[in-house]
C-alpha positions as CSV (number, residue, x, y, z in Angstrom):
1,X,-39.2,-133.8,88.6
2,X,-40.3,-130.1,88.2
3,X,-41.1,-130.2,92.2
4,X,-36.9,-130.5,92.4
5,X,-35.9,-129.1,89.6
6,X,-37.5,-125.8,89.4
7,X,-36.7,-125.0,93.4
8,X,-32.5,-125.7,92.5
9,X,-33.2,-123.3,89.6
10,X,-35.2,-120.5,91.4
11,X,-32.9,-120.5,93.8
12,X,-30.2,-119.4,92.2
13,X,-31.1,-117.2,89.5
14,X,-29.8,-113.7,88.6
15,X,-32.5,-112.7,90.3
16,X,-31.8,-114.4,93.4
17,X,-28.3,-113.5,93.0
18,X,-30.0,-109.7,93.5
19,X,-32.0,-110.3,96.6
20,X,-28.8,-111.9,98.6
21,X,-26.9,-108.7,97.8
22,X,-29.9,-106.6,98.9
23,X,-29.9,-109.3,102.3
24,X,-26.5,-108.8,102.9
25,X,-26.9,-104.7,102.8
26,X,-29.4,-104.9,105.4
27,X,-27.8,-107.4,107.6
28,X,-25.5,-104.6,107.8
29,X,-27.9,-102.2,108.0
30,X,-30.0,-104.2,110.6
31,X,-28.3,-107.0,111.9
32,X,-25.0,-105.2,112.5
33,X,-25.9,-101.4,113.1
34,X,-29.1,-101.8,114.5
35,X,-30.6,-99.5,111.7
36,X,-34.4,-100.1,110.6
37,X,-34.1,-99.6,106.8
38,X,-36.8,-100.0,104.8
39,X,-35.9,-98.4,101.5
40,X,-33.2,-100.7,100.1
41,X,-35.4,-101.2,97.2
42,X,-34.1,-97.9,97.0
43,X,-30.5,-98.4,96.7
44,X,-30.9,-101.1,94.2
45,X,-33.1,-98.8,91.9
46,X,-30.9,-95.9,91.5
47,X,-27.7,-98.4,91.4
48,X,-29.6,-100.0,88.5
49,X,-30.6,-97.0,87.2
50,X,-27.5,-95.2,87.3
51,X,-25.6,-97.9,85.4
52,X,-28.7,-98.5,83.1
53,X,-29.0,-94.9,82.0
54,X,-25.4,-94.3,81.7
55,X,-24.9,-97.0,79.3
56,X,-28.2,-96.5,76.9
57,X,-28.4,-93.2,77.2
58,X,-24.7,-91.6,77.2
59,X,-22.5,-94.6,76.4
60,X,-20.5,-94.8,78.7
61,X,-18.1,-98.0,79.5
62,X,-19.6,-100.5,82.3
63,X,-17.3,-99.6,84.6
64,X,-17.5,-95.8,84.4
65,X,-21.4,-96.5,84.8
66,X,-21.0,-98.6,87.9
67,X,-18.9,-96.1,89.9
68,X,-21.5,-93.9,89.1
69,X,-24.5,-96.1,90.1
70,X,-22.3,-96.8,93.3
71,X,-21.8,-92.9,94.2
72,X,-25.8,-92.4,93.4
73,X,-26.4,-94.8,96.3
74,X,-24.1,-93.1,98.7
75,X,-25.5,-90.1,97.8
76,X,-28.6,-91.2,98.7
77,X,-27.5,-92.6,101.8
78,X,-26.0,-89.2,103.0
79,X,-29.6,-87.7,101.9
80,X,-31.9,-90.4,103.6
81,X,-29.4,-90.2,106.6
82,X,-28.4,-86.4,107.2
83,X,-31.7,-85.6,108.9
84,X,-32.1,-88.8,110.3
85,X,-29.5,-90.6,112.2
86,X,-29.0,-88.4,115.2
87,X,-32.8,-88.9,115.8
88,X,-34.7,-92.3,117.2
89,X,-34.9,-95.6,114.8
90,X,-38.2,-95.4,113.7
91,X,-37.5,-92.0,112.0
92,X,-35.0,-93.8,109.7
93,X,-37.6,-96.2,108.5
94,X,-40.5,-94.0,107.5
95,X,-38.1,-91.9,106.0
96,X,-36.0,-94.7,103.8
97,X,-39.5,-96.4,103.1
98,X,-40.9,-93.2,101.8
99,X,-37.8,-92.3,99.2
100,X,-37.8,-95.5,98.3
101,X,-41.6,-94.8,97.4
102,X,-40.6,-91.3,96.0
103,X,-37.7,-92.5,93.6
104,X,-40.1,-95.5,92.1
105,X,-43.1,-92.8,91.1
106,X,-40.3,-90.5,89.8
107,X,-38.5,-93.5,87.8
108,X,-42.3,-94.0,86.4
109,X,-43.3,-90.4,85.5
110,X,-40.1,-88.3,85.4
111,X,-37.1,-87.5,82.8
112,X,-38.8,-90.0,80.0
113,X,-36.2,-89.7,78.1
114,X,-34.0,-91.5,80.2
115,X,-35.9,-93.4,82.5
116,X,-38.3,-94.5,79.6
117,X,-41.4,-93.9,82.7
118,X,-43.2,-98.3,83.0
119,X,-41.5,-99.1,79.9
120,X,-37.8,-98.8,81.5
121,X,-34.4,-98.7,80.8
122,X,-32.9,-100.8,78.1
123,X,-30.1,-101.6,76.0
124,X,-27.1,-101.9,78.8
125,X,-26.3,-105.3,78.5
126,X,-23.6,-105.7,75.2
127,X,-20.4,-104.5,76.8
128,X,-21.2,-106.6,80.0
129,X,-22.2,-109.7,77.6
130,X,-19.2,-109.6,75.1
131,X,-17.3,-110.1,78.0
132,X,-18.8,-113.8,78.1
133,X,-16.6,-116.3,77.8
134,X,-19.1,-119.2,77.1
135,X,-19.4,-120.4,73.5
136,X,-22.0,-119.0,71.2
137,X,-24.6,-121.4,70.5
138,X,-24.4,-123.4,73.8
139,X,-28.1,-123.7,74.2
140,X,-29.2,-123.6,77.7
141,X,-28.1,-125.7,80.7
142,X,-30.5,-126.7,83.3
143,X,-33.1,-124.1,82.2
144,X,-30.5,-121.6,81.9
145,X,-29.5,-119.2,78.9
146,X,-26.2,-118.5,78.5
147,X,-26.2,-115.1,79.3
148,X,-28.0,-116.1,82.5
149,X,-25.1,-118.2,83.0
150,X,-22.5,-115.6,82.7
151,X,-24.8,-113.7,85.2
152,X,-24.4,-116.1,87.7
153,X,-20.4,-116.8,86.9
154,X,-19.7,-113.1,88.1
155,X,-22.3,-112.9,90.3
156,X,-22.0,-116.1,93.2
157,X,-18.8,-115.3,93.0
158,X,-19.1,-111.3,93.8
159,X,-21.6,-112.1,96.6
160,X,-18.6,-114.5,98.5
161,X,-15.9,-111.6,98.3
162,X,-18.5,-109.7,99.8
163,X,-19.4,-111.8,102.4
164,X,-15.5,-112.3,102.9
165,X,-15.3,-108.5,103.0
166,X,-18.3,-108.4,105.7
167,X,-16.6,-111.2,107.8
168,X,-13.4,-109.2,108.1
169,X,-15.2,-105.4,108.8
170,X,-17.6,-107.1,111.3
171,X,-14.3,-108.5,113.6
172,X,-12.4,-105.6,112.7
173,X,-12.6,-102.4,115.6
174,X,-14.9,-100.7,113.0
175,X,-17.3,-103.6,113.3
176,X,-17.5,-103.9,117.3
177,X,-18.0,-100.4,117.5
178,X,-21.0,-100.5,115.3
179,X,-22.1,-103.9,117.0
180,X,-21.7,-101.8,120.2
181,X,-23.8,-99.3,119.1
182,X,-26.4,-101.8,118.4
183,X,-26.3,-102.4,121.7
184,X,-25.6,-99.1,123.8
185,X,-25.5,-96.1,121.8
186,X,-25.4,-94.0,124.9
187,X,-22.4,-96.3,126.1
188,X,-20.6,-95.9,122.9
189,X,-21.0,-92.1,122.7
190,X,-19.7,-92.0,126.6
191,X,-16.4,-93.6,125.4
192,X,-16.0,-91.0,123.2
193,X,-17.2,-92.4,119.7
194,X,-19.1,-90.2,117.2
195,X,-21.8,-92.5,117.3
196,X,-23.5,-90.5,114.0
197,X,-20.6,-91.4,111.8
198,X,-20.9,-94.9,112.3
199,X,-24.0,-94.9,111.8
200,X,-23.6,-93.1,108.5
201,X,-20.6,-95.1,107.3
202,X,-22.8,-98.3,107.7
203,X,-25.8,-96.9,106.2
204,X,-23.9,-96.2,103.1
205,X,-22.0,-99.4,102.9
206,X,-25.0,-101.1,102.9
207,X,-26.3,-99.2,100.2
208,X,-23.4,-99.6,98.4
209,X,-24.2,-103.1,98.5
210,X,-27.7,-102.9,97.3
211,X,-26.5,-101.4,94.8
212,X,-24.7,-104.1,93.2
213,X,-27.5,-106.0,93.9
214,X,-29.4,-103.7,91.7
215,X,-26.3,-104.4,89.2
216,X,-26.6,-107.9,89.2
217,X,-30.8,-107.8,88.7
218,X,-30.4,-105.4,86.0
219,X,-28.0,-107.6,84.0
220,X,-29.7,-110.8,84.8
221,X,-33.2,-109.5,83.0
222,X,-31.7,-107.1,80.7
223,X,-33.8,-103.7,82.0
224,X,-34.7,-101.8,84.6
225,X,-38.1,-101.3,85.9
226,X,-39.8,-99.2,88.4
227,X,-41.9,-102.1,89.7
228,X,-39.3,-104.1,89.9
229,X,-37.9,-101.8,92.8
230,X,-41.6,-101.5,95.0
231,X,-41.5,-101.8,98.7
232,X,-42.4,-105.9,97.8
233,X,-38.5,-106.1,97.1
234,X,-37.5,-104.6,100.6
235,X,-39.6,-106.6,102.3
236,X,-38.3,-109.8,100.5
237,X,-34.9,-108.9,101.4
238,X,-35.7,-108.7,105.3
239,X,-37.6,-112.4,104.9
240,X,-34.7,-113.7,103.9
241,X,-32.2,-112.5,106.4
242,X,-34.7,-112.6,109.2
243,X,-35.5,-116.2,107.4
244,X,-31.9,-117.2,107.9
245,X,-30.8,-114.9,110.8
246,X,-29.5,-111.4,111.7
247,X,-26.0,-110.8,112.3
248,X,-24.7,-113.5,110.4
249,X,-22.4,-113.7,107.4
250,X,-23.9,-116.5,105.8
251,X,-27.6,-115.6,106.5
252,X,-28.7,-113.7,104.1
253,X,-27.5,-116.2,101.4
254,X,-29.0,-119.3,103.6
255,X,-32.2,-117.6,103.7
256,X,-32.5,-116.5,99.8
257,X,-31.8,-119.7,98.6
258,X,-34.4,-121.4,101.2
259,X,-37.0,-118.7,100.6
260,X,-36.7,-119.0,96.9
261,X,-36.5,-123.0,96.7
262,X,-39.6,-123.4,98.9
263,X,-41.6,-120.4,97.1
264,X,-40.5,-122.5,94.2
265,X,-41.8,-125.8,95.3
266,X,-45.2,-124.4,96.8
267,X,-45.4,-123.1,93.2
268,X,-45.2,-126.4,91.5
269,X,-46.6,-128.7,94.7
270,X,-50.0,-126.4,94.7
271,X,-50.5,-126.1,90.5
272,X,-50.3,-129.8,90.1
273,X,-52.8,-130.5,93.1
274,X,-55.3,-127.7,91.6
275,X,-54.7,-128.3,88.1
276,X,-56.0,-131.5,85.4
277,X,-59.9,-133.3,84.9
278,X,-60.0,-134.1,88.8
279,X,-57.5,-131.9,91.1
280,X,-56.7,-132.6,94.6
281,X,-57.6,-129.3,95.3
282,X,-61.1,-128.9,94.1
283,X,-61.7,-125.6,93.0
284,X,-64.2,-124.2,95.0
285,X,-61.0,-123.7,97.7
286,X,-58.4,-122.5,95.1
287,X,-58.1,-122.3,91.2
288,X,-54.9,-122.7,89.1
289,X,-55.0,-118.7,88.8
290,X,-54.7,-118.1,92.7
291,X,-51.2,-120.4,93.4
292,X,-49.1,-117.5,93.2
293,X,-50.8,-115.3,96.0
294,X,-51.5,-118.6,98.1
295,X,-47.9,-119.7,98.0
296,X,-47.1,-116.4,99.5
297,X,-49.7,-117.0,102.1
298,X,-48.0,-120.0,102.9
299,X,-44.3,-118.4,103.2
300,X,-46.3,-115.7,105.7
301,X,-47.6,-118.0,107.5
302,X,-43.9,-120.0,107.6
303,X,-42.2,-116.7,108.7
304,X,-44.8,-116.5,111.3
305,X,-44.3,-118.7,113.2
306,X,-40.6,-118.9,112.5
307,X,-40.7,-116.0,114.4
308,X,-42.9,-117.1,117.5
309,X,-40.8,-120.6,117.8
310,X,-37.5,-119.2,116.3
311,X,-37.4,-115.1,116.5
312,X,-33.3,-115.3,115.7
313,X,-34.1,-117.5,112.4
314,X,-32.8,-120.7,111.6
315,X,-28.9,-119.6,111.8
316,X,-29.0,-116.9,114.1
317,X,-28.8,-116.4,117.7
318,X,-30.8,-114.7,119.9
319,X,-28.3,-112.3,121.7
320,X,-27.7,-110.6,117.9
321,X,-31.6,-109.3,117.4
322,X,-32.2,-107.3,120.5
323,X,-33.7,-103.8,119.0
324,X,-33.7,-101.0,121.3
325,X,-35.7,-98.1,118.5
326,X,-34.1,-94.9,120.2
């Protein structure tokens, strides 16, 4: 039962919840503006951050501190973009991968009293959880606490308003001009389009949506790490909507909850093959200890050759992921 059980539970977690909001920043970020962003680790950590550190350390109401996590991460968007966007792709990406690199080591070392350095920030939750309207003393359901639950109450709902939100910007003119631009950057500018503000009002409103990613995370496990915002949570993001397909509403969600689910079940499949008197799996090829780097061997090996048999992912289409770095 655990090889079913704990996939449907993984998959949508508070933590899961986080990476689909993450996802659905970079689809806009990549799949709609043709942006190579590799720091939106980034915008989750200082959206989580700013809401953490603003509650524990200044009490502030939730909402006051999630405005300002959300005008952190457009801050940082105008920063990481300023110098950026008017120059070729690849310039974007080693310069989002290396803030995102930059904020983590000055989460971990800088302003202790706030940040709290590996130990991170805690003590955010209570106005967020008296909000709950599940009754006390509930016990769990289906593995899940009930503060998990409430998690996932306001957060699967948040992340289909989004994608709502992203349906209707993506057919709106705003959305075929950055499509366009995708495309033909030189052919947008000739029409007369300022092809840099585009660019920089879908940088940011991806970030924006990181953010509440980082939002959602933060609530879901009750602090805010540095580690938990490496370039491992990036690069999870992009397997997931390259997993599910770019440029579609409904990818990033498709792919978390597949890339979760089957992380999940090569979890449970490989411990009970390599684990008990007389394993499957003798150990001379792989130990109880080594499932959780193997499974991710597995899921690279997956993605792959998902991308040599399938490069648009299982959703997408291949006319959406042409990427022309200028």
């Amino acid at each position: 039962m655990d090889l079913i059980i704990s996939p449907l539970h993984d998959a949508f977690t508070p933590t899961a919840i986080s990476f689909v909001l993450a996802a659905i920043g970079l689809n806009i970020h990549f799949g709609y503006a043709g942006l190579l962003n590799f720091g939106q680790a980034a915008f989750a950590a200082v959206g989580a951050y700013g809401m953490g550190v603003a509650i524990a350390s200044f009490d502030l109401p939730l909402v006051v501190a999630i405005l300002i996590g959300l005008i952190a991460a457009a801050l940082l968007a105008l920063v990481m973009g300023a110098p950026t966007l008017r120059l070729r792709a690849d310039y974007l990406a080693i310069v989002t991968i290396a803030v995102a690199e930059i904020l983590r080591l000055m989460f971990s070392t800088t302003f202790k009293e706030y940040f709290r350095a590996r130990d991170g920030v805690s003590g955010f939750t209570g106005s967020f959880r008296d909000l709950n309207p599940l009754p006390e003393g509930m016990g769990s359901f289906l593995s899940f606490s009930r503060n998990d639950l409430w998690v996932m109450m306001v957060g699967w709902p948040l992340v289909a308003l989004i994608l709502l939100f992203v349906w209707a910007i993506m057919r709106s003119p705003w959305g075929r001009v950055v499509k366009s631009i995708r495309e033909d950057e030189d052919a947008v500018r000739s029409l007369g389009k300022n092809v840099y503000s585009y660019k920089m009002q879908a940088l940011i409103l991806g970030g924006l949506i990181g953010a509440v990613g980082g939002f959602v995370g933060a609530q879901g496990l009750a602090s805010v790490q540095p580690d938990s915002y490496n370039l491992d949570f990036t690069f999870i993001a992009f397997t997931m909507l390259i997993l599910g397909g770019a440029a579609r509403v409904m990818s990033p969600v498709a792919g978390a909850v597949i890339f979760w689910a089957l992380l999940s079940f090569l979890g449970e499949l490989l411990s009970e093959l390599s684990s008990g008197d007389n394993p499957i799996i003798p150990p001379q090829f792989m130990t109880p200890d080594q499932v959780g780097n193997i499974r991710f061997a597995f899921v690279g090996l997956a993605l792959m050759l998902l991308m040599i048999f399938r490069p648009q992912g299982l959703f997408g289409d291949k006319k959406e992921i042409a990427l022309d770095a200028r």
